[in-house]
C-alpha positions as CSV (number, residue, x, y, z in Angstrom):
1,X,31.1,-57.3,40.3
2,X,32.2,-54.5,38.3
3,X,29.3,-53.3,35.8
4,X,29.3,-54.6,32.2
5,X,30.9,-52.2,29.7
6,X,28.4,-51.0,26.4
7,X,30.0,-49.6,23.1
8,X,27.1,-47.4,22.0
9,X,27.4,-46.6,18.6
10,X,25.2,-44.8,15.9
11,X,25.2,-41.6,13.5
12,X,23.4,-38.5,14.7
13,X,21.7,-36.1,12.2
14,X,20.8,-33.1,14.5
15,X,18.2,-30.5,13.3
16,X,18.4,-27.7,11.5
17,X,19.0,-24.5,13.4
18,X,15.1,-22.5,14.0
19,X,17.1,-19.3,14.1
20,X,18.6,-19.3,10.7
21,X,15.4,-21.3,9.0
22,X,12.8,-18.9,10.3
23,X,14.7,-16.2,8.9
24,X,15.5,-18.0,5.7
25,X,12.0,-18.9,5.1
26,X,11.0,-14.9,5.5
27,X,13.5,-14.1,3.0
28,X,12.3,-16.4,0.3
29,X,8.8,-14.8,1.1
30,X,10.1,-11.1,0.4
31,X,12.3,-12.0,-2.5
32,X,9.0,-13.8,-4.3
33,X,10.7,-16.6,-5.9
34,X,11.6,-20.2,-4.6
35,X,15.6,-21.7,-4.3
36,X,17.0,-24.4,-2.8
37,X,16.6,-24.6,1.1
38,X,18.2,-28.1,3.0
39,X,18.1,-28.8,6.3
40,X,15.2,-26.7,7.5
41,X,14.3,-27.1,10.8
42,X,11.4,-28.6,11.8
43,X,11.1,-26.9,15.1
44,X,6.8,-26.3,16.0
45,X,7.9,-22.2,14.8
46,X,9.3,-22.9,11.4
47,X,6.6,-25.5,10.6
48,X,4.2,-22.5,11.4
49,X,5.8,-20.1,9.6
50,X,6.0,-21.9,6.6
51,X,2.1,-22.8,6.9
52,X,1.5,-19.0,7.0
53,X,3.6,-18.3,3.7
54,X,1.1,-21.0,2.6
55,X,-2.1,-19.3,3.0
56,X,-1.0,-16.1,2.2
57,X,-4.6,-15.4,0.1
58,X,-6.5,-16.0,3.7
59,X,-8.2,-13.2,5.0
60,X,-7.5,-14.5,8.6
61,X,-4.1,-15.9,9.1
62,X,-3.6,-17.5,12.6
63,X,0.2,-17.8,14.2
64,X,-1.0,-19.6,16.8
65,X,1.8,-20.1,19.6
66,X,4.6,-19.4,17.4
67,X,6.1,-15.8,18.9
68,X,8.7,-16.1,16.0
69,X,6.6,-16.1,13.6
70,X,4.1,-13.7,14.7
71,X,6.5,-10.9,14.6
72,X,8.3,-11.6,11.4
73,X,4.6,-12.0,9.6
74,X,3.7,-8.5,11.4
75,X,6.7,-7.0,9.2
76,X,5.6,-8.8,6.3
77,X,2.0,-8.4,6.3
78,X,2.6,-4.8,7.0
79,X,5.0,-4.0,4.3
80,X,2.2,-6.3,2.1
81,X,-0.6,-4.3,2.7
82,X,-3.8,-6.5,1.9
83,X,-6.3,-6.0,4.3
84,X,-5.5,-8.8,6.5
85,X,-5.7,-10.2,10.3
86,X,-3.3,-11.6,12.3
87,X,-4.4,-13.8,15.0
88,X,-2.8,-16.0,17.7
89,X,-3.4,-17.9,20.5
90,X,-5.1,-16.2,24.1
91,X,-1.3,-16.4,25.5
92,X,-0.1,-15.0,22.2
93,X,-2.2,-11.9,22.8
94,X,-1.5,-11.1,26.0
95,X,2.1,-10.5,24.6
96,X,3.0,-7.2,23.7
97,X,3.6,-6.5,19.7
98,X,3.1,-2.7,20.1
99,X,6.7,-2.1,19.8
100,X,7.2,-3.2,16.2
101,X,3.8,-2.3,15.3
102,X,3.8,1.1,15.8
103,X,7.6,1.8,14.4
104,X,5.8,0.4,11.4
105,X,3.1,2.8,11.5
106,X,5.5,5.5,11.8
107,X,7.8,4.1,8.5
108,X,4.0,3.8,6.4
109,X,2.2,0.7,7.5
110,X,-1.2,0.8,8.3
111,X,-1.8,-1.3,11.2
112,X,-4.8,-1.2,13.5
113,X,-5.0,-3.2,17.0
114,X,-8.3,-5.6,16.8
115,X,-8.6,-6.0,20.7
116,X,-6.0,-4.5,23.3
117,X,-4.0,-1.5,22.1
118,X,-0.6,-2.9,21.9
119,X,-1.7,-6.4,21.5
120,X,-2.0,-9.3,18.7
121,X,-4.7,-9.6,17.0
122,X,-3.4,-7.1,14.5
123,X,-5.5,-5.8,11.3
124,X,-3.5,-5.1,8.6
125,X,-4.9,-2.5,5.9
126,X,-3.8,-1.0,2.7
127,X,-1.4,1.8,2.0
128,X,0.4,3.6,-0.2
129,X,4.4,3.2,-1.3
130,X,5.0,6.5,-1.8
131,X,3.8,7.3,2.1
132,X,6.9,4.9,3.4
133,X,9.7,6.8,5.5
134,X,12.8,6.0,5.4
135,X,14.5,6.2,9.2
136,X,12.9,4.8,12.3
137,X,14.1,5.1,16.3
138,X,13.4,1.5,18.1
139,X,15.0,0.8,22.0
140,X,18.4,-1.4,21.5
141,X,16.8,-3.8,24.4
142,X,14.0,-4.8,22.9
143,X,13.9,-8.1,21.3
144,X,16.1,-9.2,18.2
145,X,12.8,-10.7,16.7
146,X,11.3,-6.8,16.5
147,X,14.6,-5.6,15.0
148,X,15.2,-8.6,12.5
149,X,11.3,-8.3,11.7
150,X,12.1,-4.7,10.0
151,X,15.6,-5.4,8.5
152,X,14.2,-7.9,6.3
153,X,11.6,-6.1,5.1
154,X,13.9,-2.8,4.8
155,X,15.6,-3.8,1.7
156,X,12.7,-3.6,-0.3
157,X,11.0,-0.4,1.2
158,X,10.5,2.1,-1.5
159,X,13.5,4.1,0.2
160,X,15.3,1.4,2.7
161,X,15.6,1.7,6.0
162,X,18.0,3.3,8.8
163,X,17.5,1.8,12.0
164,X,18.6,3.7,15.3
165,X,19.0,1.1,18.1
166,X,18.4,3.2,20.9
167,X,20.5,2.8,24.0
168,X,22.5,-0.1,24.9
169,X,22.1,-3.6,22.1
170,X,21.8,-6.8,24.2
171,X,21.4,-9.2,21.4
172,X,23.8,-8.3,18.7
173,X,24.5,-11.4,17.6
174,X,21.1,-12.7,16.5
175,X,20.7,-9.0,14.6
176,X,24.1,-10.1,13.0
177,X,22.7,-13.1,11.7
178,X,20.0,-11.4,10.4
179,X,22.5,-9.0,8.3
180,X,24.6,-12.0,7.4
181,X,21.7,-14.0,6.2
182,X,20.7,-11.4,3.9
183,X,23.9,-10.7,2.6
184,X,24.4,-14.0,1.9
185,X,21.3,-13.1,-0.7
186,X,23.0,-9.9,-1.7
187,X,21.7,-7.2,0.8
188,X,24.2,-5.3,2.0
189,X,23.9,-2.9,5.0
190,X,26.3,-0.4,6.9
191,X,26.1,-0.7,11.1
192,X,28.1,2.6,12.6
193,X,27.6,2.6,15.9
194,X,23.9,2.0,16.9
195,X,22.6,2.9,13.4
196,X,22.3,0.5,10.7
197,X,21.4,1.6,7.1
198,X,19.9,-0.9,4.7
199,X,19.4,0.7,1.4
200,X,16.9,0.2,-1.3
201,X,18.1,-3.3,-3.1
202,X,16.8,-6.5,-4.2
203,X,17.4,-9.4,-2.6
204,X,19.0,-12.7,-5.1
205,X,17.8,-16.3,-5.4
206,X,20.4,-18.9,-4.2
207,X,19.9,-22.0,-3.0
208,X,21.2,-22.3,1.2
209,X,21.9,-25.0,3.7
210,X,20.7,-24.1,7.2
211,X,23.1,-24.8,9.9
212,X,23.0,-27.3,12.4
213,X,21.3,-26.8,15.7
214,X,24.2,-27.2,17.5
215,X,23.1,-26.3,21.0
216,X,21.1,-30.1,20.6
217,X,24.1,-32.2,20.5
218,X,24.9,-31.6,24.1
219,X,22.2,-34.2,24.6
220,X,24.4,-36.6,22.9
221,X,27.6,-35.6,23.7
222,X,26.3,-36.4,27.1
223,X,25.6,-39.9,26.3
224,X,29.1,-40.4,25.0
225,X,30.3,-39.0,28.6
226,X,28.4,-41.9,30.3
């Protein structure tokens, strides 16, 4: 007997991409003021993230698993300045941030490792505007999280940023989304070759729809195949 054919039908709302709400939720932070989001994603790293940007008056602020968020909130609380600490979970620690911390340092952060040179937790201590450079060298094949972290903070450095991507860039397009995201809030930036300039600009309130998650509907594109 041949098997029984099923009609399945049904409307599918998939999630909002983490990606693009992460880096939406970072923006917001740095610009100060609150617009419109939809469609944020509630992936386990944005719903950390946005309970960071919560407790921003916390003396200990504590990323726990969230690698996404950890390094965006080491740009931010850099760039801040106010005598904070950064933890995360054991795993989290034993995963190098040394990269972006210490191009920070070099630009005009003051950021000190609590444990493991290298390693999360990181203390994050005053400084002064005026000591912030301008141009900073980081490896091209490091991730896109360490090179996103500092282009969303360079607009509002006292003098900008210009990035040198160092060798050969493996994840161009998650550092375009970055640029595209934050010229959607009107940052613009120029990328020649492996240098990208960002300079000293305010970032503009609008409200923003995040993007699908598109890579999740293969789940149920696969259900219509059966």
């Amino acid at each position: 007997m041949a098997p029984k054919k099923t009609n399945i039908q049904g409307e599918i709302t998939l999630n909002g991409s983490k990606s693009i709400s992460n880096r939406i939720l970072m923006i917001q932070a740095i610009l100060g003021e609150e617009f419109s989001i939809r469609g944020l994603s509630n992936a386990k790293d944005t719903i950390t993230l946005k309970g960071l940007l919560e407790k921003l008056h916390e003396p200990i602020l504590d990323a726990g698993e969230a690698g996404t968020a950890y390094r965006f909130m080491t740009a931010y609380l850099a760039w801040k300045g106010n005598n904070q600490v950064l933890m995360g979970t054991k795993r989290m620690c034993e995963r190098p941030i040394g990269v972006l911390a210490d191009a920070l340092n070099e630009l005009g952060a003051k950021i000190s490792y609590v444990g493991k040179e290298g390693y999360p937790p990181l203390q994050m201590k005053e400084h002064q505007a005026s000591e912030w450079g301008r141009r900073i060298t980081i490896g091209a094949h490091v991730s896109s999280q360490f090179i996103s972290a500092l282009l969303l903070i360079a607009p509002v450095l006292p003098n900008g940023m210009e990035l040198i991507l160092e060798g050969k860039i493996i994840s161009r397009p998650y550092i375009q989304m970055t640029l595209n995201l934050m010229a959607h809030f009107s940052v613009l930036h120029q990328w020649n070759d492996n240098t990208i300039k960002v300079a000293h600009q305010k970032y503009k309130a609008r409200p923003f729809t995040v993007e699908a998650d598109w890579s999740g509907a293969s789940y149920f594109y696969s259900i219509a195949a059966f």
